[in-house]
Each structure stands twice: as structure tokens, then as C-alpha cells.
C-alpha positions in Angstrom: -1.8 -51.0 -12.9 -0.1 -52.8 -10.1 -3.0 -54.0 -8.1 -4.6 -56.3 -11.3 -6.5 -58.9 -9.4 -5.5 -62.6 -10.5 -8.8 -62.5 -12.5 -7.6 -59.9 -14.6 -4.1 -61.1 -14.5 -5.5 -64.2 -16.5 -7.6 -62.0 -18.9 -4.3 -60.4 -20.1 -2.2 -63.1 -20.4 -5.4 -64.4 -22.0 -4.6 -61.3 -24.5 -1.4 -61.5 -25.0 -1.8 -65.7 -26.1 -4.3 -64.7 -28.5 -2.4 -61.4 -30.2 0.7 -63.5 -30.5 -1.4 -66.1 -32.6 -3.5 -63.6 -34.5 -0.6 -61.0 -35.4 1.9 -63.4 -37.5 -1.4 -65.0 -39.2 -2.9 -61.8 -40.1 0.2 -60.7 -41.5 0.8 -63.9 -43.1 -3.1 -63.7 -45.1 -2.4 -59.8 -46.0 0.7 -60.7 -47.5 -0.4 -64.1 -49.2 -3.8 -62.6 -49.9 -6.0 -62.8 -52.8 -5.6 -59.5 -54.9 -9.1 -58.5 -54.4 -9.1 -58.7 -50.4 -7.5 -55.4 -49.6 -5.3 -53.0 -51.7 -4.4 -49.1 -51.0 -3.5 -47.2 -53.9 -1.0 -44.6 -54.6 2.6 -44.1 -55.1 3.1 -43.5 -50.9 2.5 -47.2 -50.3 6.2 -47.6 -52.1 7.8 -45.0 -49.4 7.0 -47.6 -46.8 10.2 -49.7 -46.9 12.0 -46.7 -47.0 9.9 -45.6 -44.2 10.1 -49.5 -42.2 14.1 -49.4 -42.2 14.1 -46.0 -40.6 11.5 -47.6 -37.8 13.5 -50.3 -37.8 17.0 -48.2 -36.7 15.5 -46.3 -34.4 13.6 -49.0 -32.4 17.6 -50.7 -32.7 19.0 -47.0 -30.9 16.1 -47.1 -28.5 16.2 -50.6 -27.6 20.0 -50.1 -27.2 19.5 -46.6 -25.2 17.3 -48.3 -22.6 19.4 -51.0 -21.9 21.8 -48.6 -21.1 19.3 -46.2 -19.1 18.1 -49.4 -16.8 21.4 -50.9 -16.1 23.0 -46.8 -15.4 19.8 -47.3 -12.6 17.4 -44.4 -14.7 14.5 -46.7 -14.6 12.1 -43.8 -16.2 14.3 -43.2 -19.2 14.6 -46.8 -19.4 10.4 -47.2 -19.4 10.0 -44.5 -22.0 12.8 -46.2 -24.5 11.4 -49.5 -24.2 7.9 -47.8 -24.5 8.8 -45.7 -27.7 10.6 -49.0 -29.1 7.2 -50.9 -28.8 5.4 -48.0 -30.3 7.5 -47.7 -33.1 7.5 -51.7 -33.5 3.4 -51.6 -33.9 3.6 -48.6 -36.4 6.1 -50.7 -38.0 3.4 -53.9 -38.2 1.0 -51.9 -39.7 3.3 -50.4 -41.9 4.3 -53.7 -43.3 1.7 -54.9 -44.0 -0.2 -51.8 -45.7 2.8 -52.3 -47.8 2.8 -55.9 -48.6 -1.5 -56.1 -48.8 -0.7 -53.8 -51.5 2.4 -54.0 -53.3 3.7 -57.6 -54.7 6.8 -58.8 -53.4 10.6 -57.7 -54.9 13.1 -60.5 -55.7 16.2 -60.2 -53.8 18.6 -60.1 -57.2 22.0 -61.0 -55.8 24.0 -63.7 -56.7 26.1 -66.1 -55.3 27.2 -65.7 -51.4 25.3 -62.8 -50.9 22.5 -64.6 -51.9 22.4 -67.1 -49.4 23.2 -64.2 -46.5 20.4 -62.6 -47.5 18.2 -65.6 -47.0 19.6 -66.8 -43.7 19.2 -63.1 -42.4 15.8 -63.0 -44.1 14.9 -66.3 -42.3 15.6 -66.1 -39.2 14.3 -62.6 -39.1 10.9 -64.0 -39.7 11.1 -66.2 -37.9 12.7 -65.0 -34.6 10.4 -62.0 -35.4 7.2 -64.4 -35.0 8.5 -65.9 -31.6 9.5 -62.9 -30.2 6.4 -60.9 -30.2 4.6 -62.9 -26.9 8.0 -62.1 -25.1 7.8 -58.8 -26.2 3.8 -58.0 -24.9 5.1 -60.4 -21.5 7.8 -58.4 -21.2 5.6 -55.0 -21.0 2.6 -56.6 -19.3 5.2 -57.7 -16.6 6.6 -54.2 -16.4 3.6 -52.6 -16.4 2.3 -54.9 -13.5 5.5 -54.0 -11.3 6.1 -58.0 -11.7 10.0 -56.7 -11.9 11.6 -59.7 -11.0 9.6 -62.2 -13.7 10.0 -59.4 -16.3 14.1 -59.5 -15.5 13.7 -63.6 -16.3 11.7 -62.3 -19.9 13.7 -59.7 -21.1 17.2 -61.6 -20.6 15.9 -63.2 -23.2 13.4 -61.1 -25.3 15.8 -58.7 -25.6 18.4 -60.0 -28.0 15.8 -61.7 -29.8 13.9 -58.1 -30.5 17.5 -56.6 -30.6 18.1 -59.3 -33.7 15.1 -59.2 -35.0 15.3 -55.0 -35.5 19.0 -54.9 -36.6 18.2 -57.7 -39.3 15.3 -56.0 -40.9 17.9 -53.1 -41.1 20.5 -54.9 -42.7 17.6 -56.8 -45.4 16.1 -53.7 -46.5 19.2 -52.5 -46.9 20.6 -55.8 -49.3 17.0 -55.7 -51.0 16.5 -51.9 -51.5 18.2 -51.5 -55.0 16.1 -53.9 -55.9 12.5 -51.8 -55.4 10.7 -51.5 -58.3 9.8 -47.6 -57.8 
């Protein structure tokens, strides 16, 4: 994929500006959506947390192992972590919102300071998770291009942002688990 022409170039990056509007507002009209819209039925929908906070550690270990791999100079192991981490990440997207087009929300049920460390977590998870998704698909479209030097620049600071974004989801399905309504 190294020799895209500048035409093409555009078309992607065309792409990736669209995906990284249309993603976080399809997910946001699944999960705000009226009951009729879509809905799957069965009691596997409610493994899917479950299911989401595994995803979410192991895209953590791989994003963690191909750090390591790139920087040890095993640029192949590096690709195929950071390749298995974006895979994971888009079973993960479909995964939550299958979920959350089906299931209604849970209340987080703590009280007092745990409450409001659930929220800032919960927060800036969503939110960081929204930003971070254009940097993510720059990030691979640069690698993918051999652009190596401009995808450096990105992932300095995709990286802890995706890092953040995957350990947080971690740590919230972990404070709102006993909460599930199974």
C-alpha cells in the first residue's frame, strides 16, 4: 500500500474524516434509540460486558506489548500487536453497542467518593474515547502507507489516549459490574 497516489491518499483521509464522525453518532442513536429501532433478544446480549472488559484488557496488554516490540526495534511484532489491538477495539464497538441497542442502561450504585471516581473515569473515557478514534485510523492509515515518520508525530500522542481510554473501560466495568442486572 505504499505507492497510494495523492488521489487516493485524499480518498482515505476522506474515510477516515467521515468514520470518525459517523462511529460516535451511530453509537450515540443505538444507545439513545427508540425501543422499536433495533433490539436482539436473548440472555447472551448480557455476557457482553463481561465479554467488553476482557477486550478491553487485552487490547491494554497488546497495546502495551507493541510498544515494547517497536521500541526493542521488532517492527513485525510491533505491526501485528497494534493490528490485533485495532481488531479487538472494532469487535469491541460492535460489541457495545449490540449490548446497549438492546439492553437499558445499569445505574452505577455507589455512594459517596466512589461515586464521583466512577463518573470522572466514566467521562473522560467517553470522551477521550470519541477523540481518539481519528488518531487511531491516522495512525494505521500512516503505518500502512510507510508514512513512518508522520505516524511517529500521531501515535506520541494517540497512544496514551487509546492506552487511557482501554485501561478506563477496564476499571468502569469493573466499579459497575455488581451492579448488572443478570
Amino acid at each position: 500500500m505504499s505507492s497510494i497516489s495523492k488521489a487516493n491518499d485524499s480518498k482515505y483521509l476522506w474515510l477516515i474524516g467521515v468514520l470518525s464522525v459517523v462511529i460516535p453518532i451511530a453509537v450515540a442513536v443505538l444507545i439513545f434509540k427508540p425501543s422499536s429501532l433495533i433490539e436482539f433478544e436473548g440472555k447472551w446480549v448480557y455476557l457482553l460486558p463481561h465479554i467488553n472488559g476482557v477486550i478491553n484488557t487485552v487490547t491494554s496488554i497488546f497495546l502495551l506489548i507493541g510498544v515494547y516490540f517497536i521500541k526493542n526495534g521488532k517492527r513485525n511484532l510491533h505491526e501485528l500487536c497494534m493490528t490485533v489491538s485495532f481488531v479487538l477495539g472494532s469487535i469491541f464497538l460492535v460489541s457495545y453497542v449490540v449490548y446497549h441497542a438492546s439492553v437499558p442502561s445499569t445505574t452505577f450504585g455507589g455512594e459517596g467518593v466512589v461515586r464521583y471516581v466512577y463518573f470522572f473515569l466514566l467521562l473522560t473515557h467517553i470522551l477521550l474515547s470519541i477523540i481518539v478514534v481519528p488518531f487511531v485510523l491516522m495512525a494505521i492509515y500512516q503505518a500502512w502507507t510507510k508514512k513512518l515518520e508522520k505516524h511517529k508525530k500521531t501515535v506520541k500522542y494517540t497512544f496514551p489516549i487509546w492506552l487511557y481510554v482501554s485501561i478506563t473501560g477496564v476499571i468502569v466495568y469493573i466499579m459497575i459490574s455488581p451492579y448488572y442486572n443478570f
